[in-house]
Each structure stands twice: as C-alpha cells, then as structure tokens.
C-alpha positions as a printed Julia matrix, in Angstrom:
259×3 Matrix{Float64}:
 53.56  -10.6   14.21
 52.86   -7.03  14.37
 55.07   -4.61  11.85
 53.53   -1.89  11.48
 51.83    0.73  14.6
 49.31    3.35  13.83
 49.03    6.37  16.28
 46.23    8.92  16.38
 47.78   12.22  17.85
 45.28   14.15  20.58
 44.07   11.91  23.02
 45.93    8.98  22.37
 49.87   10.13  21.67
 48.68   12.88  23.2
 47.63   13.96  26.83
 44.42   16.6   26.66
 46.13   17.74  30.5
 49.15   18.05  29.85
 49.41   18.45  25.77
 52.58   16.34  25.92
 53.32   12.55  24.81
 53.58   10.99  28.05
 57.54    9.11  28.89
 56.45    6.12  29.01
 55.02    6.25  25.24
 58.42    7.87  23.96
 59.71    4.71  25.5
 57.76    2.54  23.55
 57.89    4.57  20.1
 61.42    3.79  21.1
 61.47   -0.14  21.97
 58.81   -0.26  18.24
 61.9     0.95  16.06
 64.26   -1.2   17.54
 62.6    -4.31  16.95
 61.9    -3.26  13.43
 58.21   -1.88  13.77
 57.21    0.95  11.65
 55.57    3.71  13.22
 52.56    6.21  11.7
 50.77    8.88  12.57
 47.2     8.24  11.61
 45.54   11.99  12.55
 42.68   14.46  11.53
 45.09   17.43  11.5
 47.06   18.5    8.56
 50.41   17.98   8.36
 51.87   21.2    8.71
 49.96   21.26  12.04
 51.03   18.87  13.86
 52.92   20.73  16.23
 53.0    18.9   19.41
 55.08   15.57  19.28
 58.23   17.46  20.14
 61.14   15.96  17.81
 59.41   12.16  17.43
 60.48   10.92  14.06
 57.74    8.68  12.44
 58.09    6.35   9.22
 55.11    8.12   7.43
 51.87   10.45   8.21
 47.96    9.59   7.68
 46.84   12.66   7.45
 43.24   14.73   7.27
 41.6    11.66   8.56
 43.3     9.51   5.74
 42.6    12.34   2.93
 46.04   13.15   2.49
 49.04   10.06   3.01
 52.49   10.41   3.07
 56.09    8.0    3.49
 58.32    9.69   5.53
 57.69   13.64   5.61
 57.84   14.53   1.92
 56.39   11.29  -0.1
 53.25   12.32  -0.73
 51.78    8.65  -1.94
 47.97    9.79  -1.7
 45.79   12.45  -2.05
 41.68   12.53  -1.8
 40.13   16.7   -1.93
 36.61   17.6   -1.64
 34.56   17.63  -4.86
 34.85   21.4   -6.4
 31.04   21.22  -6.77
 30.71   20.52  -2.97
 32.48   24.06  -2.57
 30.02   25.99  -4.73
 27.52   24.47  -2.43
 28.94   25.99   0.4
 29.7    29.34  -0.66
 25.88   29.38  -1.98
 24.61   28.08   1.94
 26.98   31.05   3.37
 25.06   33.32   1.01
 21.74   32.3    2.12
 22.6    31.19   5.87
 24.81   34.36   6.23
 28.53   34.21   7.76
 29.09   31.04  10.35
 32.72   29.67  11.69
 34.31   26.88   9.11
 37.94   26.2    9.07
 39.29   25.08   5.52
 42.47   23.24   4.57
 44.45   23.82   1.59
 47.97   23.21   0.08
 48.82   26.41   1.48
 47.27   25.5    4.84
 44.76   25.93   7.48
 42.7    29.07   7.33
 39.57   30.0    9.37
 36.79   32.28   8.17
 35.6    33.46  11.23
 35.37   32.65  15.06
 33.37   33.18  18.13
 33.46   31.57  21.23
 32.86   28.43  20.75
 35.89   28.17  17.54
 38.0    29.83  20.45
 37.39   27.06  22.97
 38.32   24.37  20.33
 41.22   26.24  19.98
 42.12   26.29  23.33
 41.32   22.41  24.24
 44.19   21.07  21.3
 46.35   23.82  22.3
 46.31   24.87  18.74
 47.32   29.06  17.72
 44.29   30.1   15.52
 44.51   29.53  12.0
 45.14   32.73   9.94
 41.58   34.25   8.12
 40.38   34.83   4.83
 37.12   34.49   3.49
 35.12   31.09   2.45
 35.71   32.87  -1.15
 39.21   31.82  -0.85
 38.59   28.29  -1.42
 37.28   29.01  -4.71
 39.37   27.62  -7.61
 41.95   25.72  -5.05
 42.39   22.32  -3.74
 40.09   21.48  -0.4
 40.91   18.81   1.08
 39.12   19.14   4.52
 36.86   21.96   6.62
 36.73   21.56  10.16
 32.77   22.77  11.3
 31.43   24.13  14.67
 28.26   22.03  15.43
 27.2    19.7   17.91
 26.65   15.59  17.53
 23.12   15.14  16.27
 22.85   18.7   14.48
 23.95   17.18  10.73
 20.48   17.86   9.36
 20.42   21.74  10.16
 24.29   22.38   9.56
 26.3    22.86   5.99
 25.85   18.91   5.48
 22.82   19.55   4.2
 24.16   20.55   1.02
 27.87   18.94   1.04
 26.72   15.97  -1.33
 29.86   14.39  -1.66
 31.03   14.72   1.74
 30.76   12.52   5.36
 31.32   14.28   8.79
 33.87   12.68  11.54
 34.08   13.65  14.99
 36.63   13.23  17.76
 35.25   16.25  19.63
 31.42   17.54  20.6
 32.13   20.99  19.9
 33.02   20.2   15.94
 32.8    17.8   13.1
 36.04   17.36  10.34
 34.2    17.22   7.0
 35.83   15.02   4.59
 35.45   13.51   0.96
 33.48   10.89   1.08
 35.33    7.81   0.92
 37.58    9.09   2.84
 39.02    7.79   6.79
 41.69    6.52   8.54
 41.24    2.75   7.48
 41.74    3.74   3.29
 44.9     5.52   4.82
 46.13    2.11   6.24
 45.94    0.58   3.31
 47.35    3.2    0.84
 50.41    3.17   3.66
 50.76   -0.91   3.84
 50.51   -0.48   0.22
 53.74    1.18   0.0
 55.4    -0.42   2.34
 54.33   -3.88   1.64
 53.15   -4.96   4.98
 49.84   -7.13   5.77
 46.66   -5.55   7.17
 46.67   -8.95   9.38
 50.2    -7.38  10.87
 48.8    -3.81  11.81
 47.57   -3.02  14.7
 46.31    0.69  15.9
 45.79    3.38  18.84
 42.94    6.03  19.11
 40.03    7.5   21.45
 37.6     9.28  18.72
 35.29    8.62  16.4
 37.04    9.42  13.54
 39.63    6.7   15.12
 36.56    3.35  14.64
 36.9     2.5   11.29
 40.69    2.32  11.54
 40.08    0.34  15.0
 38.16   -2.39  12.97
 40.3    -2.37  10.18
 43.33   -3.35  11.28
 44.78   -6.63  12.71
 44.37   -5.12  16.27
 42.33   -1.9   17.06
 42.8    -0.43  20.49
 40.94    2.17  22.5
 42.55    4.46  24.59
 40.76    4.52  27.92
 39.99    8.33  27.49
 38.21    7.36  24.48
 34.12    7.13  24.21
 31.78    4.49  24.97
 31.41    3.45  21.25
 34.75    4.07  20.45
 35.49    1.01  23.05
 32.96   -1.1   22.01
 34.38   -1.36  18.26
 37.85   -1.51  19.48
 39.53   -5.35  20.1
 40.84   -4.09  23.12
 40.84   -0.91  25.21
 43.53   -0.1   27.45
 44.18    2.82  30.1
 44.1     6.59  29.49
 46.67    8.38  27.55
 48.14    9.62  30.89
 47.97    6.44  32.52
 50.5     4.66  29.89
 47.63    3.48  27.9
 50.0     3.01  25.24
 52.9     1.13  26.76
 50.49   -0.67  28.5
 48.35   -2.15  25.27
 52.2    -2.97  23.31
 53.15   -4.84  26.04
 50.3    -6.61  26.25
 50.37   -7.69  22.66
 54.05   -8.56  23.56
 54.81   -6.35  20.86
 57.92   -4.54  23.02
C-alpha cells in the first residue's frame, strides 16, 4: 500500500511547454490527500524558488537534490552544506581560471556570479527570473549548500570538479550540472522524510525525468519515469509512463491503483 508520493518539480509536476502542472495532475495531488497519501516535493531547486506550482499545498519539501529537507514549509528536519574547504578551492580555481558563470545557494538565497548566454538560456528554459549577483567572494564564511555550474555532460574533468573534493555533480539538464555535498541526493532525502513521518520505504513510490531523479527512482518502493525523461533515466525506473503533458502522472497512480 502506497502512503507516501514523491514529486520532482520541472519535467515531471511540471510541463517544460507550458511551465504549468497539467489538470489532470492537480486532480490526482487531489484524489492522493483524500485517501490519506502524503505528498512531497523531491526537487533540485531551493525552496524559496520554487515558484511555479501555483497554490499546491504539499506535506513536506526535498529540497537541493535532498541537501536541505523539510515537514511542511517551516520544519527544517535536515540539512547537508558543502565542505568550507571545498569553497576555498573554488575561489582559488576562479583565481587561476579567471571569472566563469556559477550560481550559489545560501540561507539567504540564490545568487549568480556572472552570466552569458548560455546561464541566460537556462534561465529561460525553467522560466526562472535571474538570481540577483554578487561575487564568488560572497560565499566565503557562509553556509553553501549547493552551486548550480554551466558545463556540458562529459566535461567533469576540465570544469571546477576538478578541485571540489568533497562534492558529486547531478544533472537534469545538458546545459548545467547542480553540484552537491557528497552524500548527498534525492534517495537520503526519502529517508530523512519517512523518518519523520514514520512511513516504510517499501510504501513509497516516486515521479521524475532527470538524472538527478535515478537514485530516488531505485530507492523507493516504486520509481517511475516520466516519458519526457532520458533513456537511462527509464531504464532504472520500475516503470515509465507518458510525458508530463500527456497525464504521465495520473496515468502511472492509476495504474498502481493508487487513486
């Protein structure tokens, strides 16, 4: 018996065309609460940015690809940040490499050090305002707890991961990577939030369509793919379903018979 649904936002809640949650998925957030099924948010954004689910209430928030967990919208019931020593690294590579795009997340928020085009077509794909700047210097002495860099799949070993010891790279996108601590994804976020809430990991199930989505697929009870999502996305997913805007969602719950 399922309990508890996990929902990655962009791509899977979330239509890329239209940047709206489809009807027929607000219809089956709604049919989930009134059988008693918790609802999350399982996302790479922070929480403060998650600005496009309208007024969707949710029963707790994975956040910065499981680096930062929260019950309902002020519990804060985990918290992972990037080693401080990580950050001297980078502020050293910027020395030596010179200035490059990097977005950096914060208590205080989101900030981005610099853009060109390629930071402005991110921007423009997750129909996201750009993040206000300040320098990489401003990370100095605060709490990191994600950076969000411009480089391709297969470019790790000429990018700033060369030097960020204790961090791993996620992708959901081509055009950039989210860096996180390592240890850090979407499945440890699971299981800080069925912590909490005292629910079974055989009694989860999950939606997503990135990378940063597959170890969260294979961790839960039931992992699906949306059918926007990548080949090897699919292929670690239990089951993949349609695209986001062909009611990939409703589909895959009723399915599962689990509205």
């Amino acid at each position: 018996m399922i309990k508890a649904v996990f929902f990655d936002i962009d791509g899977t809640l979330v239509s890329f065309n239209t940047h709206k949650v489809p009807q027929s998925t607000i219809q089956a957030l709604d049919e989930l609460k009134k059988k008693g099924i918790k609802v999350f948010i399982s996302t790479g954004r922070q929480y403060g940015s998650i600005d496009n689910l309208g007024d969707l209430q949710f029963d707790g928030y994975i956040t910065l690809n499981g680096g930062y967990c929260m019950a309902g919208t002020d519990k804060v019931i985990y918290k992972h940040s990037i080693a401080e020593e990580d950050i001297d690294a980078l502020l050293e590579y910027e020395k030596e490499k010179g200035t490059f795009p990097c977005s950096f997340v914060t208590d205080e928020g989101i900030f981005l050090n610099y853009k060109d085009d390629k930071v402005e077509e991110v921007f423009r794909l997750i129909n996201f305002p750009e993040p206000p700047k300040q320098p990489l210097q401003y990370m100095k002495g605060r709490t990191v707890y994600q950076l969000l860099a411009f480089f391709g799949p297969g470019e790790e070993d000429n990018s700033v991961m060369t030097v960020l010891r204790h961090c791993e790279s996620t992708r959901w996108n081509p055009l950039f990577a989210d860096i996180i601590p390592a240890g850090s994804n979407k499945g440890v976020g699971v299981d800080k939030i069925i912590e909490y809430f005292g629910i079974s990991l055989d009694e989860t199930m999950a939606f997503g369509d990135g990378g940063n989505d597959i170890l969260m697929l294979q961790h839960v009870g039931i992992g699906v793919a949306m059918g926007n999502a990548g080949d090897e996305v699919k292929k670690k997913a239990d089951y993949v379903t349609a695209s986001v805007d062909e009611d990939g969602v409703y589909k895959a719950l009723k399915h599962f018979n689990a509205i």
